[in-house]
DORO-628044 format. One record per atom (N, C-alpha, C): atom name; residue in three letters; y, z, x; residue number from 1. Coordinates in nm, 2 decimals. Layout:
BEGIN
<site><a>CA</a><r>Ala</r><north>Y</north><up>Z</up><east>X</east><k>NUM</k></site>
...
This chain:
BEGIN
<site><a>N</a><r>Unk</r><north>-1.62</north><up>0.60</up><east>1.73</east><k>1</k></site>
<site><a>CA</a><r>Unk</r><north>-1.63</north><up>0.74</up><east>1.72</east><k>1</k></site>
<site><a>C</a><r>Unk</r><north>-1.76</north><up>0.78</up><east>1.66</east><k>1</k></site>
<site><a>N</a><r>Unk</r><north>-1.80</north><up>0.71</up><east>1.54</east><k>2</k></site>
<site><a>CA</a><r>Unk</r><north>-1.88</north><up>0.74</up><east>1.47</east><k>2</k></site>
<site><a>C</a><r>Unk</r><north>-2.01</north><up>0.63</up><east>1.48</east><k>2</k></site>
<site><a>N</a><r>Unk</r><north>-2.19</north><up>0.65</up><east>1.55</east><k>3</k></site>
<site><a>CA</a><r>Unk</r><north>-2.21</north><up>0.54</up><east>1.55</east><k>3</k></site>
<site><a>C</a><r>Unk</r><north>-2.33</north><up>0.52</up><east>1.45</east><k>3</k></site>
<site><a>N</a><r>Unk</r><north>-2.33</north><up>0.44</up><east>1.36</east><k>4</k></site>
<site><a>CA</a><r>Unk</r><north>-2.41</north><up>0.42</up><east>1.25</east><k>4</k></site>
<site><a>C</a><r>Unk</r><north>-2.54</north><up>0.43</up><east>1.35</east><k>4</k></site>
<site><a>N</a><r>Unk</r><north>-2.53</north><up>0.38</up><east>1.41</east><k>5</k></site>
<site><a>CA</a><r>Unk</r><north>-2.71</north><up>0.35</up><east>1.45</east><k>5</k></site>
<site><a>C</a><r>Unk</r><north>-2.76</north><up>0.44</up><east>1.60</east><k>5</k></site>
<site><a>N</a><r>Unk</r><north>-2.67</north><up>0.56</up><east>1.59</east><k>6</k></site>
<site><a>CA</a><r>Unk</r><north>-2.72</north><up>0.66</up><east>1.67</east><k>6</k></site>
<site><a>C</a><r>Unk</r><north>-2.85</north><up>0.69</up><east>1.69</east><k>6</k></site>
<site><a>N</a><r>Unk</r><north>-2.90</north><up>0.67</up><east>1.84</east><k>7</k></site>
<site><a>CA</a><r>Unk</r><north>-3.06</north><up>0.72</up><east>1.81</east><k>7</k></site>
<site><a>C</a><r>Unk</r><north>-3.12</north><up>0.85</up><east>1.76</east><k>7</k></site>
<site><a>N</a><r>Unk</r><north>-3.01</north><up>0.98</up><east>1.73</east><k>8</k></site>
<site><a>CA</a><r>Unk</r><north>-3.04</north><up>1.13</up><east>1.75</east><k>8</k></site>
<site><a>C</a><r>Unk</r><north>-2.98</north><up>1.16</up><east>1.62</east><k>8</k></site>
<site><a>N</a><r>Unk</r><north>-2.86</north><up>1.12</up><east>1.58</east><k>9</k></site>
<site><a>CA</a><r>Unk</r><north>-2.77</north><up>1.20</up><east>1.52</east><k>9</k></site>
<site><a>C</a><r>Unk</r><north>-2.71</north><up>1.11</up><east>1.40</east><k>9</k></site>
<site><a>N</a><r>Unk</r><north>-2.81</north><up>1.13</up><east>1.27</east><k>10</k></site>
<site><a>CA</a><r>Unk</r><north>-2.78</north><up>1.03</up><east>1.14</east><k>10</k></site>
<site><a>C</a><r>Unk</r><north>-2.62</north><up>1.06</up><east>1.16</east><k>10</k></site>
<site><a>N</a><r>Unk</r><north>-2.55</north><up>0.99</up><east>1.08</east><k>11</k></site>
<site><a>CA</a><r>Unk</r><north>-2.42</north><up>0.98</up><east>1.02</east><k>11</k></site>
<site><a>C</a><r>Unk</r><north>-2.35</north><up>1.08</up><east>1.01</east><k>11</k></site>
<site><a>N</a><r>Unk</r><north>-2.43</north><up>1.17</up><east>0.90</east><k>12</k></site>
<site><a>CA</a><r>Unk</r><north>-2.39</north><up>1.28</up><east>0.77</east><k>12</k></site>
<site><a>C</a><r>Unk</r><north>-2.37</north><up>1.41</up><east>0.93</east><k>12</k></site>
<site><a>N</a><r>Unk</r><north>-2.47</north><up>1.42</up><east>1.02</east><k>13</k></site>
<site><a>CA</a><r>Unk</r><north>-2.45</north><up>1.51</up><east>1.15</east><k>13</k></site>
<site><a>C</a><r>Unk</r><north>-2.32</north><up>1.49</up><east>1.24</east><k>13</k></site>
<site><a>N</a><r>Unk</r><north>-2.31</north><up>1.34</up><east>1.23</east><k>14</k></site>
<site><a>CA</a><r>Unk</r><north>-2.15</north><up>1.31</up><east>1.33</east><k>14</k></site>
<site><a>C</a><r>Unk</r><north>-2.05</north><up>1.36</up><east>1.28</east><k>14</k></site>
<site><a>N</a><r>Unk</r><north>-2.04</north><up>1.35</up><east>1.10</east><k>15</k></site>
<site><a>CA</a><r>Unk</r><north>-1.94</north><up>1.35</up><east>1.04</east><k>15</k></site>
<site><a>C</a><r>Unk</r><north>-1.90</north><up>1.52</up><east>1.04</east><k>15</k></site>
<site><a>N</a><r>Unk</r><north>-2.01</north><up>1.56</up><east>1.03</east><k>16</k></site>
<site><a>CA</a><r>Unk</r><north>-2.03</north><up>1.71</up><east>1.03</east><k>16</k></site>
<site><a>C</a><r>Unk</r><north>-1.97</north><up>1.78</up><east>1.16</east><k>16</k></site>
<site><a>N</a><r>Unk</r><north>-2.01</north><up>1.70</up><east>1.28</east><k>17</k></site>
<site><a>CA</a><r>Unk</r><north>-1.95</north><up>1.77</up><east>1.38</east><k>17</k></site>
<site><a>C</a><r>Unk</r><north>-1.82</north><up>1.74</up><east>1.42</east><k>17</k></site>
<site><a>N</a><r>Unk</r><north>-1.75</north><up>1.60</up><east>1.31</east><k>18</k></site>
<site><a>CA</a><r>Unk</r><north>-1.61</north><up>1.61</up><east>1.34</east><k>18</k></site>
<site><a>C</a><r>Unk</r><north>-1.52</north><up>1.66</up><east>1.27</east><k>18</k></site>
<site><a>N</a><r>Unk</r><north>-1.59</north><up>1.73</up><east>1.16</east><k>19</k></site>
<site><a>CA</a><r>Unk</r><north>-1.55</north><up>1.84</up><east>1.01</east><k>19</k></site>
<site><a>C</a><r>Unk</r><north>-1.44</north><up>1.69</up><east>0.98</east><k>19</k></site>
<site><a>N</a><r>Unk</r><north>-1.56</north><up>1.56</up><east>0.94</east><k>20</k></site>
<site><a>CA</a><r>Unk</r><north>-1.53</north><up>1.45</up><east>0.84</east><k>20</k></site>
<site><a>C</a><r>Unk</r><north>-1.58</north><up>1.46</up><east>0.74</east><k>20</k></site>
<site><a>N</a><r>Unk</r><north>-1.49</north><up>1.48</up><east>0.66</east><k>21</k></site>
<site><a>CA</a><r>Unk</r><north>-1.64</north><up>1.40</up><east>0.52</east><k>21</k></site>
<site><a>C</a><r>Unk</r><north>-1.68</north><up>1.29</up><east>0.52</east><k>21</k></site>
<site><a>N</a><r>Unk</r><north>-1.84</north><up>1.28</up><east>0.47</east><k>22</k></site>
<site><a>CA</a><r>Unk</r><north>-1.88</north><up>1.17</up><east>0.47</east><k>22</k></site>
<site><a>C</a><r>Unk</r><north>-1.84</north><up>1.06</up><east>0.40</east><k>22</k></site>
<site><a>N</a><r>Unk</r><north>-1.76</north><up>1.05</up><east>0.31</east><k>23</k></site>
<site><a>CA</a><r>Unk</r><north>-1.68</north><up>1.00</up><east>0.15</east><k>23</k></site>
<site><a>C</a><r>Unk</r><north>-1.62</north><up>0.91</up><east>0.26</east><k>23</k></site>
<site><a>N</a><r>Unk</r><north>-1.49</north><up>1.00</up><east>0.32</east><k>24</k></site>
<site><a>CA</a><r>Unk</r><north>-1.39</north><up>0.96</up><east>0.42</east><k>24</k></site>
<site><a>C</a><r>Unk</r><north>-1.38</north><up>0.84</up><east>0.50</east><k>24</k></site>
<site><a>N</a><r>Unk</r><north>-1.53</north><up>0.87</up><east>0.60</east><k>25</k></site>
<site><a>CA</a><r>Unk</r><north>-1.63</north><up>0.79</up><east>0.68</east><k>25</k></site>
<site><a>C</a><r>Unk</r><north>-1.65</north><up>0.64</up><east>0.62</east><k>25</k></site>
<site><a>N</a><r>Unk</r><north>-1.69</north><up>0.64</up><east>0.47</east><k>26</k></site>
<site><a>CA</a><r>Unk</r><north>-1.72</north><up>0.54</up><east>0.44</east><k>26</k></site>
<site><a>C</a><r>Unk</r><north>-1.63</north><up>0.46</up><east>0.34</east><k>26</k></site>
<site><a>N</a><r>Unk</r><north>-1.51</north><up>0.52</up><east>0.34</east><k>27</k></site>
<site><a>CA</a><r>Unk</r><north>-1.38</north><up>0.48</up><east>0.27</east><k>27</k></site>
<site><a>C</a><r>Unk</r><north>-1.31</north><up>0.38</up><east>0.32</east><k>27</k></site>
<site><a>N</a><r>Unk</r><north>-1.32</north><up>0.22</up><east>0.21</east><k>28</k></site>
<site><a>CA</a><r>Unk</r><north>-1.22</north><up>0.13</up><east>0.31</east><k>28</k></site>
<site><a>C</a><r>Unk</r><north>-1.14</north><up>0.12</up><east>0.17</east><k>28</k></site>
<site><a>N</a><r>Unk</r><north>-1.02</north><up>0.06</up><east>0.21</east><k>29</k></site>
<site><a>CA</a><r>Unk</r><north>-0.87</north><up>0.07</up><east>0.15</east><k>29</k></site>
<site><a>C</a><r>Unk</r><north>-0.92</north><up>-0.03</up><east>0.04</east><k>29</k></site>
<site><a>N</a><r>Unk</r><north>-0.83</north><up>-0.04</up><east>-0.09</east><k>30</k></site>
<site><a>CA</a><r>Unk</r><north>-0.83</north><up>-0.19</up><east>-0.16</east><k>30</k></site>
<site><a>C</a><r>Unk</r><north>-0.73</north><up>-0.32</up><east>-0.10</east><k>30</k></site>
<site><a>N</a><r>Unk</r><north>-0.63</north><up>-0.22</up><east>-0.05</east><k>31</k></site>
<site><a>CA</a><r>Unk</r><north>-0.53</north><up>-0.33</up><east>-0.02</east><k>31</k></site>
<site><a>C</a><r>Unk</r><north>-0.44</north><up>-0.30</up><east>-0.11</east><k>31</k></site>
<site><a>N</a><r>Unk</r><north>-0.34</north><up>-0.39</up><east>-0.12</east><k>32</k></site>
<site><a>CA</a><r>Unk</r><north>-0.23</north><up>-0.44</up><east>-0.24</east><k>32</k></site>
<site><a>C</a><r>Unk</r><north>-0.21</north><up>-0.51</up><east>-0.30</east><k>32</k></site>
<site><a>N</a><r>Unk</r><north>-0.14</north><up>-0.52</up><east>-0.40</east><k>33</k></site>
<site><a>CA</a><r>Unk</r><north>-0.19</north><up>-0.64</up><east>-0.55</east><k>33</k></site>
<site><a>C</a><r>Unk</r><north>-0.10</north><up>-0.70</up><east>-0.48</east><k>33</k></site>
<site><a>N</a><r>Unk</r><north>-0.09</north><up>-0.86</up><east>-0.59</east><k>34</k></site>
<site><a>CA</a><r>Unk</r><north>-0.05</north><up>-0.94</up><east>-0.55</east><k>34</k></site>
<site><a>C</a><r>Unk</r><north>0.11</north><up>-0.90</up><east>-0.63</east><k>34</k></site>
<site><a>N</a><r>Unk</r><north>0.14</north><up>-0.82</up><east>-0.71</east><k>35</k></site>
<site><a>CA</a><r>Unk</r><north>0.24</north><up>-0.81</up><east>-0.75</east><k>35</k></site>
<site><a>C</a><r>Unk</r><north>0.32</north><up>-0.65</up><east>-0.71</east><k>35</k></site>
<site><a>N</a><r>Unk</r><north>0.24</north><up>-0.60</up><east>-0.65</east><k>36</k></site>
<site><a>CA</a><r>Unk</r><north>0.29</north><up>-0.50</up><east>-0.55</east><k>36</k></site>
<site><a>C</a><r>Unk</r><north>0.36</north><up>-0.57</up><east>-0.42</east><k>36</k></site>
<site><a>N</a><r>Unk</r><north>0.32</north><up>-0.65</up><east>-0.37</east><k>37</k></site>
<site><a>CA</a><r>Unk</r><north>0.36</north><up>-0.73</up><east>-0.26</east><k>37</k></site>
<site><a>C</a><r>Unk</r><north>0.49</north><up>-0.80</up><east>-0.30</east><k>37</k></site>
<site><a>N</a><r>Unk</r><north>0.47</north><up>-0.87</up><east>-0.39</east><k>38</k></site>
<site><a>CA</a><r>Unk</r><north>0.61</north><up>-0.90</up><east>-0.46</east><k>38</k></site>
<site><a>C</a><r>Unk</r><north>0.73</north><up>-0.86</up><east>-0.49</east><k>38</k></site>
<site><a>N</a><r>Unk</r><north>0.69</north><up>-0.77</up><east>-0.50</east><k>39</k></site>
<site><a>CA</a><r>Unk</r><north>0.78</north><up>-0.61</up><east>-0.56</east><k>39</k></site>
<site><a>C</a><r>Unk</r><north>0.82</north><up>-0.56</up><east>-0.42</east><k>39</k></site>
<site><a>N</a><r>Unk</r><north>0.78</north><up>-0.52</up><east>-0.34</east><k>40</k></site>
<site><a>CA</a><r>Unk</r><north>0.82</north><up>-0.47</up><east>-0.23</east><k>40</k></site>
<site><a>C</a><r>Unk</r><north>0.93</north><up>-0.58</up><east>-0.13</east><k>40</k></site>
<site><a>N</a><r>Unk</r><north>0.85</north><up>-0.70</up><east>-0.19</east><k>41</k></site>
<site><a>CA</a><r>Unk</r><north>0.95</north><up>-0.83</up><east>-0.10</east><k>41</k></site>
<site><a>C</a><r>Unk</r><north>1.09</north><up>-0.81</up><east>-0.19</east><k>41</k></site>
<site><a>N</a><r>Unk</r><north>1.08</north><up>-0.80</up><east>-0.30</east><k>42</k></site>
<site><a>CA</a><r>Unk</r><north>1.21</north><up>-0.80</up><east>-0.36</east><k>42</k></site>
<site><a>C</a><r>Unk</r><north>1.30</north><up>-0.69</up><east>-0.34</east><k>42</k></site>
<site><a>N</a><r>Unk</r><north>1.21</north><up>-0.57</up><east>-0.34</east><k>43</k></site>
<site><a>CA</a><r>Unk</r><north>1.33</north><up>-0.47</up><east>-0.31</east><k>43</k></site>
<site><a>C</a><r>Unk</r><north>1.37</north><up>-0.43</up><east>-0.13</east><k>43</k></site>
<site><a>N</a><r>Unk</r><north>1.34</north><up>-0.53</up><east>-0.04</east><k>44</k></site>
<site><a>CA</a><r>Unk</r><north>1.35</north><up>-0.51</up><east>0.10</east><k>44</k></site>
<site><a>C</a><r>Unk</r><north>1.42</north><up>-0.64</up><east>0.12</east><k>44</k></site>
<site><a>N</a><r>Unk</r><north>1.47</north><up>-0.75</up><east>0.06</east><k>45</k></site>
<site><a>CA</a><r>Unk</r><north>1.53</north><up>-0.82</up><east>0.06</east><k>45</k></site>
<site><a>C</a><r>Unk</r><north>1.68</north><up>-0.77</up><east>0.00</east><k>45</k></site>
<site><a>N</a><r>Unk</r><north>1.69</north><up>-0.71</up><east>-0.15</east><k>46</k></site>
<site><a>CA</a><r>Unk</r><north>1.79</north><up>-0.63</up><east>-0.20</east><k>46</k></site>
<site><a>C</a><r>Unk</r><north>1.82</north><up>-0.54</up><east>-0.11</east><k>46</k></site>
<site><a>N</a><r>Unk</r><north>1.75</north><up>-0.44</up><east>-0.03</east><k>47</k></site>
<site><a>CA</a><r>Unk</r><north>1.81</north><up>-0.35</up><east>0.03</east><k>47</k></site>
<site><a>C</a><r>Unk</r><north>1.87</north><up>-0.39</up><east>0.15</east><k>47</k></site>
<site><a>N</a><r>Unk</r><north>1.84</north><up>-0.51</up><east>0.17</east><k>48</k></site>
<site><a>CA</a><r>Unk</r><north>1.92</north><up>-0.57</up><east>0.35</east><k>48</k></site>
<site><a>C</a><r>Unk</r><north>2.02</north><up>-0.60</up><east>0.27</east><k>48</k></site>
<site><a>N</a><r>Unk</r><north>2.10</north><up>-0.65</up><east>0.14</east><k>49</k></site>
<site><a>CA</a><r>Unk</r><north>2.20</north><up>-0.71</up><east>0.12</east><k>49</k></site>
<site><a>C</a><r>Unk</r><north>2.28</north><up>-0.57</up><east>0.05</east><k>49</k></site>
<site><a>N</a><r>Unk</r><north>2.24</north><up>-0.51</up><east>0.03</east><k>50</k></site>
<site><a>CA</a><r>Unk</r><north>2.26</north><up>-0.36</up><east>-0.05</east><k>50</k></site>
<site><a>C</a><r>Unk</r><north>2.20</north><up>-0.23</up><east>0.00</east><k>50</k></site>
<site><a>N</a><r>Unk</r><north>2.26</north><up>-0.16</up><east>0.10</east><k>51</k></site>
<site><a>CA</a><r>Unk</r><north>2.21</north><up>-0.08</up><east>0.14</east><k>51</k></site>
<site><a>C</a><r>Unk</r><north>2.21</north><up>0.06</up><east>0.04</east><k>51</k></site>
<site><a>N</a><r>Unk</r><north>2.33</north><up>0.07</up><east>0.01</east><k>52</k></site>
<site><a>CA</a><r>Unk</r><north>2.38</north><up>0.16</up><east>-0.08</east><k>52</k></site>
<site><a>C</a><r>Unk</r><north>2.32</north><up>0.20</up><east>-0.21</east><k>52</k></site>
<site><a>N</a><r>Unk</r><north>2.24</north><up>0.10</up><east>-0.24</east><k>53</k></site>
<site><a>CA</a><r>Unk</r><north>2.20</north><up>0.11</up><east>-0.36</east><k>53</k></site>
<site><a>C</a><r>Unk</r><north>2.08</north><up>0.22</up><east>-0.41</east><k>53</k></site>
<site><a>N</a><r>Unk</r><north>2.11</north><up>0.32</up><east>-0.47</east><k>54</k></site>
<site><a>CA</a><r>Unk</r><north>2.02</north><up>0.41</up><east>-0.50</east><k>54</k></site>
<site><a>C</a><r>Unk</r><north>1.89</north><up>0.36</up><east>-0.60</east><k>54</k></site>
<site><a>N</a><r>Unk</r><north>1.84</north><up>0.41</up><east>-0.58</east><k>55</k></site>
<site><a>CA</a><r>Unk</r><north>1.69</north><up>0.44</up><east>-0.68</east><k>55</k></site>
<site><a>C</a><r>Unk</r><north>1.75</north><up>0.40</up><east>-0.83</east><k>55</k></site>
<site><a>N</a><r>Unk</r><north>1.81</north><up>0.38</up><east>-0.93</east><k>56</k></site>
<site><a>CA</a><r>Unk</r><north>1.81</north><up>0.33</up><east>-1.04</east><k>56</k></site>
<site><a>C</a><r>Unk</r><north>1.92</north><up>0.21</up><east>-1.09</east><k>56</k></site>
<site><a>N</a><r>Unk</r><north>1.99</north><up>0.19</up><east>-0.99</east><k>57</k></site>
<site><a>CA</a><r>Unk</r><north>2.08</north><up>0.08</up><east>-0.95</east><k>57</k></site>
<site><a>C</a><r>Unk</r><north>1.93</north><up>-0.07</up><east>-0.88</east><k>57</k></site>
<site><a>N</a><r>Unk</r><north>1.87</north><up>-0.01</up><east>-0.79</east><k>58</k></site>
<site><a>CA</a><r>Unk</r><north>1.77</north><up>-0.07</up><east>-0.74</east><k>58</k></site>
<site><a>C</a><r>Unk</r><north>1.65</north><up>-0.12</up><east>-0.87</east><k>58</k></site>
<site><a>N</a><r>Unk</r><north>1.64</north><up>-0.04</up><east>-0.95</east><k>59</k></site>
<site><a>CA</a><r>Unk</r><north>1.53</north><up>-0.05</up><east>-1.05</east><k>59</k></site>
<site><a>C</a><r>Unk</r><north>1.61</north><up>-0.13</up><east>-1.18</east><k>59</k></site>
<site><a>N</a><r>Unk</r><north>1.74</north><up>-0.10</up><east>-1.18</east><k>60</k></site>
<site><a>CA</a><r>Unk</r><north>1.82</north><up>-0.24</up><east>-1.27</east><k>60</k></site>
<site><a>C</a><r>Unk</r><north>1.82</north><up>-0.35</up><east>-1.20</east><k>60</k></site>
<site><a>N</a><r>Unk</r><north>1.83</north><up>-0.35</up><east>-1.10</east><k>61</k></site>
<site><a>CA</a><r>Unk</r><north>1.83</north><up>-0.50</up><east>-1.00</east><k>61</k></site>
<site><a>C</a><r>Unk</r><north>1.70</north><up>-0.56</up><east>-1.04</east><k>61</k></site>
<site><a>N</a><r>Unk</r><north>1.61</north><up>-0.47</up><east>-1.04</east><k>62</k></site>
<site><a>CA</a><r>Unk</r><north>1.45</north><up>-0.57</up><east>-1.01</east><k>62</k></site>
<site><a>C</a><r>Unk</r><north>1.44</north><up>-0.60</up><east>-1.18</east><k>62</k></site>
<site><a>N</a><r>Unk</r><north>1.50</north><up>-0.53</up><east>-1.27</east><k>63</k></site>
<site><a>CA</a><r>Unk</r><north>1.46</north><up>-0.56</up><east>-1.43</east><k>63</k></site>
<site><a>C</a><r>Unk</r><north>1.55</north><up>-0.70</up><east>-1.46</east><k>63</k></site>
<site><a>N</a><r>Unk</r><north>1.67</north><up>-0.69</up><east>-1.40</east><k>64</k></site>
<site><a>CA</a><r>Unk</r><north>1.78</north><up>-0.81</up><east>-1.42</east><k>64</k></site>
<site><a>C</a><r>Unk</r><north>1.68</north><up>-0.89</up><east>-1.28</east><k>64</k></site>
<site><a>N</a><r>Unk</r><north>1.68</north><up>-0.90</up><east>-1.25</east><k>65</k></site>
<site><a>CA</a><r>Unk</r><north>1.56</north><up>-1.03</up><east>-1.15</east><k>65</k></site>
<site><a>C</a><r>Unk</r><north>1.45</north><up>-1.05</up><east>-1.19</east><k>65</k></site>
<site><a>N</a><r>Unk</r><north>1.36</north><up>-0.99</up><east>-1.29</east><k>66</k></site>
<site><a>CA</a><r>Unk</r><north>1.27</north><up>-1.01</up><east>-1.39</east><k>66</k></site>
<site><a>C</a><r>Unk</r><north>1.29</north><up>-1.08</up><east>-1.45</east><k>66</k></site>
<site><a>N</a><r>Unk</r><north>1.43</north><up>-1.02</up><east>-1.58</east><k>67</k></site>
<site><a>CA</a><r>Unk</r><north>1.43</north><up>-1.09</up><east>-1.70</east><k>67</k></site>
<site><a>C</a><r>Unk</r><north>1.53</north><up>-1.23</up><east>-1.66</east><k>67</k></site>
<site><a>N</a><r>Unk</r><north>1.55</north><up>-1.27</up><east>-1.56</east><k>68</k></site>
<site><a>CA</a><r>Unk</r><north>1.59</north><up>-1.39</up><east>-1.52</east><k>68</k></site>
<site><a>C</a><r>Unk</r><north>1.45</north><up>-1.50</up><east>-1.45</east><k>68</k></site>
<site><a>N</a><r>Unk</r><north>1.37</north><up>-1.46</up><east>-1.46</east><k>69</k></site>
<site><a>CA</a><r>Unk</r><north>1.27</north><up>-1.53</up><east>-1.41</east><k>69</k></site>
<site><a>C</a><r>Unk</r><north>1.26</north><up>-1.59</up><east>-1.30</east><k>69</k></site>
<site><a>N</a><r>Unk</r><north>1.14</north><up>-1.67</up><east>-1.23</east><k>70</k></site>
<site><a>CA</a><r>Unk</r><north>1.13</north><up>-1.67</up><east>-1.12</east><k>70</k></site>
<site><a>C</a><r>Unk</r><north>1.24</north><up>-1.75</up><east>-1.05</east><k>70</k></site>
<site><a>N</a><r>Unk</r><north>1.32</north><up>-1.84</up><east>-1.13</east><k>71</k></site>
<site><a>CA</a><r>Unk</r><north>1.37</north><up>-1.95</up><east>-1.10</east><k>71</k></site>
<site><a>C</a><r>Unk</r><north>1.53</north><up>-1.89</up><east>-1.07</east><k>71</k></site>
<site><a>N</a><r>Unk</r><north>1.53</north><up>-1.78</up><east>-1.10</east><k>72</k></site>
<site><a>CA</a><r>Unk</r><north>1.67</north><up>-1.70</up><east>-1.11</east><k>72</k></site>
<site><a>C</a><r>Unk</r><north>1.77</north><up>-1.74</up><east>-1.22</east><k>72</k></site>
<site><a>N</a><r>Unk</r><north>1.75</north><up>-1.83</up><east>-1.28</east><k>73</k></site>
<site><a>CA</a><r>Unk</r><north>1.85</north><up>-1.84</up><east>-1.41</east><k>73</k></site>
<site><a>C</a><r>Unk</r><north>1.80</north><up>-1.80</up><east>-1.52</east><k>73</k></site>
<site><a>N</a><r>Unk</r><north>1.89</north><up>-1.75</up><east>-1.61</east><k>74</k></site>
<site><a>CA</a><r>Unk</r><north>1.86</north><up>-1.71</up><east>-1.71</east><k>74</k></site>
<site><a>C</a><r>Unk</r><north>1.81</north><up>-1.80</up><east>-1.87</east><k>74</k></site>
């Protein structure tokens, strides 16, 4: 859409004519930690076996699967 090496039309003019910001344009993501990823595996794992489980039922699950460590025993 946008081509860096336009022969006519720097960057900051493309961005302009597609009411982009230039910030926007030049924005790439971090990604996700590695304990974000973790965290989401565990609670999409819990929620196939628990659907039911609301938002603070869910957040005692991950604290009791915490403080049991990785190995699951306590």
């Amino acid at each position: 859409m946008i081509e860096r090496d336009h022969p006519t039309l720097s960057v900051g003019r493309q961005c302009r004519l597609l009411s982009l910001s230039r910030s926007s344009f030049y924005y790439r993501p971090a990604g996700e930690t590695e304990l974000n990823l973790d965290l989401m595996r565990l609670i999409d794992e819990q929620f196939l076996e628990t659907r039911f489980y609301g938002v603070r039922q869910m957040a005692r699950h991950l604290r009791s699967s915490r403080d049991r460590g990785p190995s699951g025993a306590a």
